[in-house]
C-alpha positions in Angstrom: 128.6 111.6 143.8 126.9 115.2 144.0 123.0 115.1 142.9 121.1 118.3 142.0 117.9 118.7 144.1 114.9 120.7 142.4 112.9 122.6 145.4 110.5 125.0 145.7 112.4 128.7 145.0 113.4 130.5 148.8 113.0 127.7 150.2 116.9 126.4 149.5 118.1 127.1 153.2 114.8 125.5 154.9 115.1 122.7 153.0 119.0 122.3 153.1 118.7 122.1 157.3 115.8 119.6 156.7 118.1 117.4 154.9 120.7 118.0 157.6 118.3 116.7 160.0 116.8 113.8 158.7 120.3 112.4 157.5 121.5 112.6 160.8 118.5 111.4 162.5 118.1 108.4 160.1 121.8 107.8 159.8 122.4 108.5 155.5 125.8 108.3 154.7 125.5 112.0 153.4 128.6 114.1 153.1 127.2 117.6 152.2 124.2 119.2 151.3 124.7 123.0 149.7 122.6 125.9 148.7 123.9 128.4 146.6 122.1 132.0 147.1 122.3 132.5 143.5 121.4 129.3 141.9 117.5 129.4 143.0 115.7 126.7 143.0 118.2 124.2 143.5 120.3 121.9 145.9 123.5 120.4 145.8 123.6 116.8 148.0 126.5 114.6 148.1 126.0 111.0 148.8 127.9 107.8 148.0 124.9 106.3 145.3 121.4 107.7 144.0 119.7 105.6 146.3 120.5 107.5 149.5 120.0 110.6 147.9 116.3 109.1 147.1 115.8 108.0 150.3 117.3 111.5 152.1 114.4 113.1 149.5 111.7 110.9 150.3 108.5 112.7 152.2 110.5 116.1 152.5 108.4 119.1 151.7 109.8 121.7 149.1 111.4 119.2 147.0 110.4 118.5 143.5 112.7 116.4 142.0 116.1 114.4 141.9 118.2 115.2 138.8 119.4 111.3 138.1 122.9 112.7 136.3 124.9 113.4 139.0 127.3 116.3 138.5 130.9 116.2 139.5 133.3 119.0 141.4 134.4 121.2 138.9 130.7 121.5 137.2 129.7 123.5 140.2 133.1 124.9 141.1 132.7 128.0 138.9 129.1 128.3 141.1 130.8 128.0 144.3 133.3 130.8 143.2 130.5 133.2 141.7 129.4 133.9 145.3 129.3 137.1 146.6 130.9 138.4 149.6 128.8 140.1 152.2 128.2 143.7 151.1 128.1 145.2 154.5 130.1 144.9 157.3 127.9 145.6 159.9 128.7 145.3 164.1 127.0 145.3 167.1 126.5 149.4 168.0 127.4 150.5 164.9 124.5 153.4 163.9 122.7 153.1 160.7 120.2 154.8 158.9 117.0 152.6 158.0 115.2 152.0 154.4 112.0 150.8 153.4 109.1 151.2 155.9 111.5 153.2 158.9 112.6 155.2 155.7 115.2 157.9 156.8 115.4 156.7 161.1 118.2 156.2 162.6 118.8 153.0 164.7 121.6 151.1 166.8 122.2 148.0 165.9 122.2 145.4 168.7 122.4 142.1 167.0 123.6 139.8 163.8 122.1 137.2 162.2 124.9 135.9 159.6 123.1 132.9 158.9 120.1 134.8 157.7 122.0 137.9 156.8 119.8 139.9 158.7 120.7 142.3 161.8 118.3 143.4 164.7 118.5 147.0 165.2 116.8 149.3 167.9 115.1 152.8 166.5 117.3 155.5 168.5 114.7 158.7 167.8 111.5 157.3 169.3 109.9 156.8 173.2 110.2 153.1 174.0 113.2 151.6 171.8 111.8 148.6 170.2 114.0 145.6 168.6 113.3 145.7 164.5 115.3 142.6 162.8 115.2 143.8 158.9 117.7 142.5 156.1 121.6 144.1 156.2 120.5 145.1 152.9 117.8 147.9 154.5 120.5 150.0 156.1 123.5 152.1 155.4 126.3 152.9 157.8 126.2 156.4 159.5 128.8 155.5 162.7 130.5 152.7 163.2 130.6 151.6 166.9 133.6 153.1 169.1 134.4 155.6 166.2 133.3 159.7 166.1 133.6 160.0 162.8 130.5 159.6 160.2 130.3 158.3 157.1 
């Protein structure tokens, strides 16, 4: 049975591995717990009966409420499918050029965070280069590594 979980909105993913944890530390028969980006304020948690969802829930921060109807596959299939894809294809050494606060600088980007969707980048045009980790979002593509050729 899949139960809808209210929670406090942006804090979906924190809660989700909070759930993760405390299901395998307390050994709940638990078969998924999912987080859609777009559906805010919300969790999806598969157990076997409402009472292990209530106990997974019990004393976990963020979380408001237990929907008691439980929802079945092909209610939330059309949500599963609405996801997007990443829009950027970013890789290690690939050169981008920075939005927001480092408006207009260029920077190398050293690592990715897929999880998190975010990517650490390091400022090429200043003194002491100096590890930035901003959302893929906040850059656009100017070289991709190994390649001459700019977009």
């Amino acid at each position: 049975m899949i139960f809808t979980l209210r929670v406090t909105t942006g804090q979906e993913r924190i809660v989700a591995e909070m759930l993760v944890k405390k299901a395998r530390a307390e050994k709940l028969n638990t078969y998924a717990v999912v987080y859609l980006e777009n559906v805010k304020g919300y969790l999806f948690v598969e157990t076997p009966d409402e009472n292990t969802a209530v106990k997974l829930i019990q004393r976990v921060k963020h979380v408001k409420g237990l929907l008691k109807k439980a929802i079945t596959v092909d209610e939330i299939s059309n949500l599963i499918k609405a996801t997007k894809q990443p829009a950027l294809t970013v890789e290690p050494g690939d050169i981008v050029e920075m939005t927001g606060l480092f408006k207009g600088e260029r920077a190398k980007v050293t690592r990715i965070d897929v999880a998190k969707d975010e990517i650490t980048v390091e400022l090429m045009e200043v003194a002491v280069p100096i590890p930035i980790t901003v959302k893929t979002k906040m850059v656009k593509i100017l070289q991709k590594a190994g390649t001459d050729s700019t977009y």
